[in-house]
Backbone as CSV, one residue per row, in Angstrom:
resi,resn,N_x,N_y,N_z,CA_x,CA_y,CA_z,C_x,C_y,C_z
1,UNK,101.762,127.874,101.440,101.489,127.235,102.733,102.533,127.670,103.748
2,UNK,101.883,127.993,105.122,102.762,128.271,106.191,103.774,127.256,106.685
3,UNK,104.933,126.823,106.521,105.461,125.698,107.020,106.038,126.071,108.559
4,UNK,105.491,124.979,109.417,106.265,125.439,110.838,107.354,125.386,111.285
5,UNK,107.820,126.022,112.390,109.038,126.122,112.339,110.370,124.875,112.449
6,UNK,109.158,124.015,113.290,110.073,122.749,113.622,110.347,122.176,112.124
7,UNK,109.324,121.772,111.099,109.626,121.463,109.706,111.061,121.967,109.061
8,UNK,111.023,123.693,109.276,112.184,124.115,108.842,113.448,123.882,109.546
9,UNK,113.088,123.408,111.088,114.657,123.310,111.300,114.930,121.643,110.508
10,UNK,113.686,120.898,110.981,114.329,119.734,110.129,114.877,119.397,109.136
11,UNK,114.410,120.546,108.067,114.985,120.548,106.956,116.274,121.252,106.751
12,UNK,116.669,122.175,107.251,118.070,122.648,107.752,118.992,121.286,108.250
13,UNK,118.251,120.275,108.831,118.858,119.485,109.117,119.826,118.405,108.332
14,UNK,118.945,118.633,106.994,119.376,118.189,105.633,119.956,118.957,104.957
15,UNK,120.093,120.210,105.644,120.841,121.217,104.200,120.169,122.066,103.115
16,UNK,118.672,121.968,103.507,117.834,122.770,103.083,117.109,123.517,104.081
17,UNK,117.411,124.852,103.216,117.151,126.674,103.855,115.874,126.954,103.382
18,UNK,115.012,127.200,104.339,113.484,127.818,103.819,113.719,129.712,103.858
19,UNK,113.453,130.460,102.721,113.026,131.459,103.095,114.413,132.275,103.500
20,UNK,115.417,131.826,103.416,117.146,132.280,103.660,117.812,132.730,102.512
21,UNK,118.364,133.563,101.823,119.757,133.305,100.689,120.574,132.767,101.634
22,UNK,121.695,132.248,100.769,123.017,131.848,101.039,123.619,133.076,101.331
23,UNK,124.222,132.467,103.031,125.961,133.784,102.932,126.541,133.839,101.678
24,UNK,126.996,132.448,101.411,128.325,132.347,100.425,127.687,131.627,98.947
25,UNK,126.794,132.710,98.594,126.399,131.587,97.175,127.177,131.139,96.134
26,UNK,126.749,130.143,95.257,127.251,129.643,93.777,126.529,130.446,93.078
27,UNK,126.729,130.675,91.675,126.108,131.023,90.765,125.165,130.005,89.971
28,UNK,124.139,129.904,90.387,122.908,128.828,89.843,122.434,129.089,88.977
29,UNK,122.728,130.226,88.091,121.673,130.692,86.876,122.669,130.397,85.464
30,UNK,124.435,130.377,85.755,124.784,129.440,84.544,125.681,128.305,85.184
31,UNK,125.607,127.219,84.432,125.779,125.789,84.820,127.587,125.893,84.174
32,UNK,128.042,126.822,83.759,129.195,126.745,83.520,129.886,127.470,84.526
33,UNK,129.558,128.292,85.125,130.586,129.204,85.691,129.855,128.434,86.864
34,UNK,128.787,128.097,87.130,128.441,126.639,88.519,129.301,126.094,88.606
35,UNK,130.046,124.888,87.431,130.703,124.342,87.539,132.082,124.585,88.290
36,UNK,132.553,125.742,87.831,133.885,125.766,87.865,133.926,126.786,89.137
37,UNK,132.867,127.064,89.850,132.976,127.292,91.137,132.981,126.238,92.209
38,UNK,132.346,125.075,91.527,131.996,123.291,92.276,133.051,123.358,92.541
39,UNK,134.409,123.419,91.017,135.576,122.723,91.378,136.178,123.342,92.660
40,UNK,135.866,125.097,92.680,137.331,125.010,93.188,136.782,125.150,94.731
41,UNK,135.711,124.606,95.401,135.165,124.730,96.510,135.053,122.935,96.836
42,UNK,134.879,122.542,95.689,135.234,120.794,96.088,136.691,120.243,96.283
43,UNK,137.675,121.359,95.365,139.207,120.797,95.284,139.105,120.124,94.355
44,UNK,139.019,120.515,93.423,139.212,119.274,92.415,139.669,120.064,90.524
45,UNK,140.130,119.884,89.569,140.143,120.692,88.382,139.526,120.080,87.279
46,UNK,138.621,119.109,87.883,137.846,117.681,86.438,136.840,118.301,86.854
47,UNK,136.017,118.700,85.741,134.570,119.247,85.773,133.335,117.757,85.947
48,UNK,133.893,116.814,85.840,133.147,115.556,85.954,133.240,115.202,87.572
49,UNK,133.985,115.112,88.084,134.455,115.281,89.395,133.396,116.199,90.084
50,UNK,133.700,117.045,89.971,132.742,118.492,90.288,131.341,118.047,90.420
51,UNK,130.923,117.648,89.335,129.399,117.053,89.030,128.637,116.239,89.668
52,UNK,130.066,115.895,89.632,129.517,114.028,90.859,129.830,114.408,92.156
53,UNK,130.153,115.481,92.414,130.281,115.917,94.323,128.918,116.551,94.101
54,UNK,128.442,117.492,92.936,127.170,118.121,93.531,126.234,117.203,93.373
55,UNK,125.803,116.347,92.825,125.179,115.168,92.920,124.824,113.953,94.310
56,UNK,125.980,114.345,94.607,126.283,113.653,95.976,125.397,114.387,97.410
57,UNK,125.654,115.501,96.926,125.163,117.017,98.001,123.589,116.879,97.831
58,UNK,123.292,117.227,96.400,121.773,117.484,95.985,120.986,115.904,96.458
59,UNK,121.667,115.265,96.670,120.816,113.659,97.205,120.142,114.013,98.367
60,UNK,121.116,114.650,99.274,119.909,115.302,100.676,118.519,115.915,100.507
61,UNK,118.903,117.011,99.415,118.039,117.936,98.967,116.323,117.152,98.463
62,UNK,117.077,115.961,97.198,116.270,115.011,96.700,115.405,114.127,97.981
63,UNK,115.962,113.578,99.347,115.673,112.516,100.306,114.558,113.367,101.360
64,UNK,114.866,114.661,101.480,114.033,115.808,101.717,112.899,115.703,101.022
65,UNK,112.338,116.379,100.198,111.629,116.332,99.458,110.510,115.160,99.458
66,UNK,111.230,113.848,99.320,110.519,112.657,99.503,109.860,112.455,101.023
67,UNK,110.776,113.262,101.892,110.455,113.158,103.242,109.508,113.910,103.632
68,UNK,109.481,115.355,102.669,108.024,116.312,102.868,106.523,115.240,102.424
69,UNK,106.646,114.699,101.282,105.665,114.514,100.780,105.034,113.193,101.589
70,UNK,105.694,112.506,102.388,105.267,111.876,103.226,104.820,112.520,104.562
71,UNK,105.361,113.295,105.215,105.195,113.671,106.713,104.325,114.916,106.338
72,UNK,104.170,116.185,105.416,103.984,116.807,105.093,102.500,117.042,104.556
73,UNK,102.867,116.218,103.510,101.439,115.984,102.540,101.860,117.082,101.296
74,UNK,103.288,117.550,100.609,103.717,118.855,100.188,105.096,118.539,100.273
75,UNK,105.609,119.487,98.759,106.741,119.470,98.286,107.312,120.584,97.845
76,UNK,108.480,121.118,97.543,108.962,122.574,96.696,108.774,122.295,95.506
77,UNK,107.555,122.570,94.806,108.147,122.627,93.340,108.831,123.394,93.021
78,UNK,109.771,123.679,93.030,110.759,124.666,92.806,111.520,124.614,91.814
79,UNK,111.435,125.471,90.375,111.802,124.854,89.545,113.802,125.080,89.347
80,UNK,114.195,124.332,88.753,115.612,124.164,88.922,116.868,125.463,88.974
81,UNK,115.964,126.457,88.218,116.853,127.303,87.875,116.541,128.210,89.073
82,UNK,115.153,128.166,89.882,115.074,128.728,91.064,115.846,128.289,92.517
83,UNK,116.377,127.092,91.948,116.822,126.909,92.882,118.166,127.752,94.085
84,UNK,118.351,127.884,95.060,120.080,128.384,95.544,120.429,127.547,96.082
85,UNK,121.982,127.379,95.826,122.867,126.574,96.388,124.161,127.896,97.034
86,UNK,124.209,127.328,98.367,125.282,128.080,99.201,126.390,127.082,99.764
87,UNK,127.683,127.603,100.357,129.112,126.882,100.315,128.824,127.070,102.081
88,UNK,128.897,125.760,102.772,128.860,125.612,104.176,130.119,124.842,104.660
89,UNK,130.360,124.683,105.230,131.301,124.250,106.331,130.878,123.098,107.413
90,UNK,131.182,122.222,107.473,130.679,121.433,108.459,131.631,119.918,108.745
91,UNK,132.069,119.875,110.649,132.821,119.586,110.200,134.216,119.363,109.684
92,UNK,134.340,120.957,109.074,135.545,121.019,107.945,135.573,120.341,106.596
93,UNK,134.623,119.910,106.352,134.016,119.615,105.026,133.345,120.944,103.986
94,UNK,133.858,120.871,102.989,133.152,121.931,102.016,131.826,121.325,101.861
95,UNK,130.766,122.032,101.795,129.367,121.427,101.902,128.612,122.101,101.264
96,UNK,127.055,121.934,100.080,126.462,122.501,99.903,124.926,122.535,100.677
97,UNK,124.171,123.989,100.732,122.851,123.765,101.076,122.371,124.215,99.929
98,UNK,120.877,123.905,100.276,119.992,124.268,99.319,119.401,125.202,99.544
99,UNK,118.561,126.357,98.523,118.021,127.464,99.216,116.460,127.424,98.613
100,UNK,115.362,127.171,98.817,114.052,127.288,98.608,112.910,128.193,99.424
101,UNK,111.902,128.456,98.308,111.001,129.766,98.885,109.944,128.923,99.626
102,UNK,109.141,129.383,100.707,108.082,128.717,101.294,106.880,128.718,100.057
103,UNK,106.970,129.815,99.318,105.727,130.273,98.358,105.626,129.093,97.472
104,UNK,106.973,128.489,97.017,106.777,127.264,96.329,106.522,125.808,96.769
105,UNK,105.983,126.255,97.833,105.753,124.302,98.766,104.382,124.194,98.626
106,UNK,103.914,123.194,97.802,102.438,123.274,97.450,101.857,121.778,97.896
107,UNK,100.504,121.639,98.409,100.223,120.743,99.007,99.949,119.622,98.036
108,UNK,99.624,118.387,98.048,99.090,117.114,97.390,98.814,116.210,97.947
109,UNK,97.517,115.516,97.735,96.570,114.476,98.173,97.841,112.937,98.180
110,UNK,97.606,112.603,99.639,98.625,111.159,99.364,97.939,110.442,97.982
111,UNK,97.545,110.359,97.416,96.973,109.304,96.555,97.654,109.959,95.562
112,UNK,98.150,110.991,95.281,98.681,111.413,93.890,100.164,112.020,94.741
113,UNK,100.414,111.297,95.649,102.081,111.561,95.699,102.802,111.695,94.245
114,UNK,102.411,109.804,93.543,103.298,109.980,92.220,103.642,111.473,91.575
115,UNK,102.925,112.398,91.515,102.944,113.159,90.895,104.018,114.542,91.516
116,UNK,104.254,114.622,92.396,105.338,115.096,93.168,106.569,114.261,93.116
117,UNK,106.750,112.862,93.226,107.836,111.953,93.031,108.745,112.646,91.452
118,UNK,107.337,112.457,90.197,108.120,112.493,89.182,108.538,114.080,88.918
119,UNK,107.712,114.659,89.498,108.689,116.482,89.611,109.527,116.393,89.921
120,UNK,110.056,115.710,91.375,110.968,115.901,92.055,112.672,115.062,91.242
121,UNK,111.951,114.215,90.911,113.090,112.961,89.781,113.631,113.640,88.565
122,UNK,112.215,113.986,87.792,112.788,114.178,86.261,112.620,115.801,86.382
123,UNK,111.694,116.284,86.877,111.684,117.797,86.688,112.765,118.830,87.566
124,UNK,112.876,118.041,88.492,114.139,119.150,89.457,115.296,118.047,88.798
125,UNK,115.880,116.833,89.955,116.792,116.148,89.457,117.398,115.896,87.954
126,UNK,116.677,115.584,87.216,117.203,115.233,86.111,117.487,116.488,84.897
127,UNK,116.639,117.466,85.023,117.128,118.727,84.621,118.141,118.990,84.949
128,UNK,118.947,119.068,85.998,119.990,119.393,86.564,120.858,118.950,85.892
129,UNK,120.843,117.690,85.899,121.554,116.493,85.398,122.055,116.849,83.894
130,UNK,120.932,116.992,82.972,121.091,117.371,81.817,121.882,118.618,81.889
131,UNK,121.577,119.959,82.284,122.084,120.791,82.409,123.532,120.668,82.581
132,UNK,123.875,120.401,83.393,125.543,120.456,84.166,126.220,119.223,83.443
133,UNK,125.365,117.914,82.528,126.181,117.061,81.602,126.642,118.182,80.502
134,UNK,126.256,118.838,79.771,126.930,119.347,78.875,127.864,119.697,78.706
135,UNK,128.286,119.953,80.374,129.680,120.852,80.469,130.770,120.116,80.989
136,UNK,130.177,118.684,81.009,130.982,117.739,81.757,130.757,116.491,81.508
137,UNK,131.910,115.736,81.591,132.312,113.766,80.989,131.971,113.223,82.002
138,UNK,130.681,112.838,82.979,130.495,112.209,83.221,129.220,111.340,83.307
139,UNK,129.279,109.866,83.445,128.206,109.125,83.517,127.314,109.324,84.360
140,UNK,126.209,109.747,83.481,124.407,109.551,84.206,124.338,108.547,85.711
141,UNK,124.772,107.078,84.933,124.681,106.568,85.941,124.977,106.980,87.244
142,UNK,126.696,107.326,87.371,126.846,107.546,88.269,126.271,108.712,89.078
143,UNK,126.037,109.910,88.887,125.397,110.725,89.179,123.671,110.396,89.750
144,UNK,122.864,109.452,89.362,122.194,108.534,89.610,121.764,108.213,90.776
145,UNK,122.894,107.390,90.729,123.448,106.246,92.218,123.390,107.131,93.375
146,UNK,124.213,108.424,93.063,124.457,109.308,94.313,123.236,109.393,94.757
147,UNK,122.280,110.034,94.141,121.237,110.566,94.786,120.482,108.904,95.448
148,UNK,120.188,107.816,94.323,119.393,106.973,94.536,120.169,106.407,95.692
149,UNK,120.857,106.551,95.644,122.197,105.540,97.237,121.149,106.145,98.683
150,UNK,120.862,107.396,98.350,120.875,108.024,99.478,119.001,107.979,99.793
151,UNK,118.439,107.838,98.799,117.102,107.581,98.816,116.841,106.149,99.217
152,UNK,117.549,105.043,99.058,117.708,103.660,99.022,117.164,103.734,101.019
153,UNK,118.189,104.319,101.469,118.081,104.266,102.798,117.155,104.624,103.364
154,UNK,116.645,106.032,102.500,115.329,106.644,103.278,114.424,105.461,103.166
155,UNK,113.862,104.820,102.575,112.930,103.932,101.945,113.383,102.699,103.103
156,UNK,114.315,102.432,103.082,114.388,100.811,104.009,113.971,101.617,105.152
157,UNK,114.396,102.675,105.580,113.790,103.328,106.975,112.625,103.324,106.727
158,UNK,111.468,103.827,106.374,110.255,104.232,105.890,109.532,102.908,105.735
159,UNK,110.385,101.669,105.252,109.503,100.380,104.611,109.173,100.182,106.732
160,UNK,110.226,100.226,107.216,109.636,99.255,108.572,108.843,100.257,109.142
161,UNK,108.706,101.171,109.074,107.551,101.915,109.585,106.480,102.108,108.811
162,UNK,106.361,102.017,107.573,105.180,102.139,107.207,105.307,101.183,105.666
163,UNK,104.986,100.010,106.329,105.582,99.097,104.400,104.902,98.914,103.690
164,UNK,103.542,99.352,103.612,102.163,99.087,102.688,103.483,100.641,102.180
165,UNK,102.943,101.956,102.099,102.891,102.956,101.589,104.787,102.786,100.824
166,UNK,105.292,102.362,101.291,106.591,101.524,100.581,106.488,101.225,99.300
167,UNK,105.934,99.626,100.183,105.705,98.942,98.657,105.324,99.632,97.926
168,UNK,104.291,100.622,97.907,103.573,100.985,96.469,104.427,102.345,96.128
169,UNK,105.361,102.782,96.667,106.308,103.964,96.169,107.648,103.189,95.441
170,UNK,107.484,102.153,96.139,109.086,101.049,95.383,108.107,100.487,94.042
171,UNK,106.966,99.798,94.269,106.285,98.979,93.141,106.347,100.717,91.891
172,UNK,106.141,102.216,92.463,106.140,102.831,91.291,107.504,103.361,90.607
173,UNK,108.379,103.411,91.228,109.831,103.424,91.077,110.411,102.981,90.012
174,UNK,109.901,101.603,90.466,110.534,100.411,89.057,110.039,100.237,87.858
175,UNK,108.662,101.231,87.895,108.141,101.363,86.142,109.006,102.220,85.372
176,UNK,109.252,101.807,84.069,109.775,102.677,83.553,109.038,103.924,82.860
177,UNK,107.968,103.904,82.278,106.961,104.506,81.863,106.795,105.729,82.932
178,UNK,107.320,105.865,84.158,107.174,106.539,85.187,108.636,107.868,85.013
179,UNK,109.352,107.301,84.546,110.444,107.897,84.256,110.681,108.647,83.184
180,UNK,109.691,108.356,82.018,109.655,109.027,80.489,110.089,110.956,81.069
181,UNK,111.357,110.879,79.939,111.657,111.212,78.731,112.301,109.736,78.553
182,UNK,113.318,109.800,80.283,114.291,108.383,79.940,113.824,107.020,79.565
183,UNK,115.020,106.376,79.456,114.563,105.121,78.946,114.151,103.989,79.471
184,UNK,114.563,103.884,80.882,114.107,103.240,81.959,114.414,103.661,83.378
185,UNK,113.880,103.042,84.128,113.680,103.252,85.868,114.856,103.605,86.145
186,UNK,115.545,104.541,86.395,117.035,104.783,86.867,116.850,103.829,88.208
187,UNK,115.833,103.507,89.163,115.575,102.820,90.744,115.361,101.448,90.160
188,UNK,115.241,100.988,88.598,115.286,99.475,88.798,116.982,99.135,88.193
189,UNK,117.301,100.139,87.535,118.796,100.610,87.253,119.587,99.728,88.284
190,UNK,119.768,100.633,89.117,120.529,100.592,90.756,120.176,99.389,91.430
191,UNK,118.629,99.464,91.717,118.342,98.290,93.092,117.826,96.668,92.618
192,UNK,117.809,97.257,90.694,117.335,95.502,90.423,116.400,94.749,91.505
193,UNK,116.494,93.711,91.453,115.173,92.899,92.409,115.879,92.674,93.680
194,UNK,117.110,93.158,94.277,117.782,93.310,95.579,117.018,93.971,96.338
195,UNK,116.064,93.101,97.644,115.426,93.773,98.800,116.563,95.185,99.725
196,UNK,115.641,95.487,99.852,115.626,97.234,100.392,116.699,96.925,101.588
197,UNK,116.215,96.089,102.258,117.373,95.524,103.593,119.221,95.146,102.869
198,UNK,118.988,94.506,102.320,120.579,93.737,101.503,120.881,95.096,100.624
199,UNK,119.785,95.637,99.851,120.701,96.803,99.192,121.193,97.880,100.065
200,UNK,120.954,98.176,101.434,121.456,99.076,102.115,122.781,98.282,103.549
201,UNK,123.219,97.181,102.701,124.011,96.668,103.658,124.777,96.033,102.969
202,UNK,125.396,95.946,101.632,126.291,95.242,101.123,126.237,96.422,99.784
203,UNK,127.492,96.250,99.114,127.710,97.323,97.468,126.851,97.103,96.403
204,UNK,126.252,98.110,96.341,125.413,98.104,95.140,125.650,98.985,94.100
205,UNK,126.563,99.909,94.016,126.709,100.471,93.259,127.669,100.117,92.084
206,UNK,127.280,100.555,90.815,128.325,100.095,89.835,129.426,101.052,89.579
207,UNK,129.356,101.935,89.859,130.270,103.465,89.450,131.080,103.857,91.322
208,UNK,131.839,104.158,90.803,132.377,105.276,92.004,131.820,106.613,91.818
209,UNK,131.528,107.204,93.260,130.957,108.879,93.284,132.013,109.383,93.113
210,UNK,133.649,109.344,92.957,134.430,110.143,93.005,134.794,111.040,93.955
211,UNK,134.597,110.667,95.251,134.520,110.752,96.633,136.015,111.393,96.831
212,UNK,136.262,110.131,96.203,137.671,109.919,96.968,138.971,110.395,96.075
213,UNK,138.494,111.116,94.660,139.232,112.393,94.052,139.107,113.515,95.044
214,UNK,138.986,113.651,96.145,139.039,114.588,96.510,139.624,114.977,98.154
215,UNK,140.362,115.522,98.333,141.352,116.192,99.247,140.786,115.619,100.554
216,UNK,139.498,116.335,100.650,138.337,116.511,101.672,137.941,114.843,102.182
217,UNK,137.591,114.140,101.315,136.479,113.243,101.322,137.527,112.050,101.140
218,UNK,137.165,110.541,102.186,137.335,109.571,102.125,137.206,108.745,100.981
219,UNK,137.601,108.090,100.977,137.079,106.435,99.876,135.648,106.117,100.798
220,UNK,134.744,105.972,99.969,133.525,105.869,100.498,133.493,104.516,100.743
221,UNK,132.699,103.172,101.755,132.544,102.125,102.382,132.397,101.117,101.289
222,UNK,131.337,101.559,100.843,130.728,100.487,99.989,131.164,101.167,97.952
223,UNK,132.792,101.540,98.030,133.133,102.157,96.974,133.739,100.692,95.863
224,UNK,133.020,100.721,94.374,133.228,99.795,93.862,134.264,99.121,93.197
225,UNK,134.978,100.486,93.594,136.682,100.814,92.660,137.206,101.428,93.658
226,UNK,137.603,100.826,95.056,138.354,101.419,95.969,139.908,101.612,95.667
227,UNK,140.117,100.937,95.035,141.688,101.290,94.819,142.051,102.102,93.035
């Protein structure tokens, strides 16, 4: 599908590149030598650390995606290892984008969104996840949170503009059966029965992103272990 141009700048707007390589790429094809390029472009020498900054990054990538399949009608299936990630600047922040082909943005009927949701969750996201845990001590959860923190918001935005099509993306969220391989809803995980409004205005998270291991990056607002 032809995507127009305004689409692509929007999505640039998030940090995702249609149809671009990266100036300054990572190496995306092994998750080890990924890693230890994370570190030394995040500042950091904990490969768990590392994990949980690209986690933090790839949440745009993830909030995108959700944002195509609404405004769009279409998503990247793009499978993980296709993915590129490039080193940006912004700011003065070390930053990642994302790099995706137009050839892989394929259309879908709103009525079978679900079916783009759980690509986008378990087949891009959580692959990842698995992938880059092997090489690194840190908790699922937290890695999780990052992305879901950042989806949390899209959704309270999205509920007041459109809260029928909400509800029934939050009512599918919280199945767990929706989530299989895992064991349950990573989104009933995080947001429990806390409305969409209160979870995006008071701490909900149980983990620290590990933000604030790092040179660059603040203690985040709503951080659960600020000190």
């Amino acid at each position: 599908m032809h995507l127009p141009m305004a689409v692509k700048q929007a999505l640039q707007m998030q940090s995702v590149i249609v149809d671009r390589l990266p100036a300054h790429p990572f190496s995306s094809s092994n998750p080890e030598i990924l890693i230890e390029e994370l570190k030394d472009w995040s500042g950091t020498e904990n490969n768990g650390v590392a994990v949980s900054y690209f986690f933090r990054q790839i949440a745009l990538f993830v909030t995108a995606q959700f944002s195509l399949i609404h405004q769009q009608g279409g998503y990247f299936k793009t499978p993980p290892e296709k993915l590129g990630y490039g080193r940006i600047q912004n700011y003065g922040l070390p930053l990642i984008s994302f790099h995706v082909e137009s050839a892989d943005f394929i259309e879908i009927p709103a009525e079978q969104r679900s079916e783009a949701f759980r690509y986008v969750l378990i087949g891009q996201t959580d692959a990842l996840l698995r992938q880059l845990r092997r090489h690194a001590k840190i908790s699922p959860i937290t890695c999780w949170e990052n992305v879901l923190g950042s989806l949390a918001w899209y959704y309270a935005n999205l509920q007041r503009h459109y809260p029928r099509m909400a509800a029934e993306d939050l009512e599918w969220l919280m199945e767990d059966q929706n989530w299989e391989p895992l064991r349950k809803s990573q989104w009933r995980n995080f947001i429990g029965t806390t409305p969409l409004e209160r979870a995006v205005s008071v701490p909900m998270r149980k983990t620290c992103c590990l933000y604030k291991e790092l040179a660059a990056f603040d203690t985040c607002t709503f951080c659960p272990q600020p000190h």
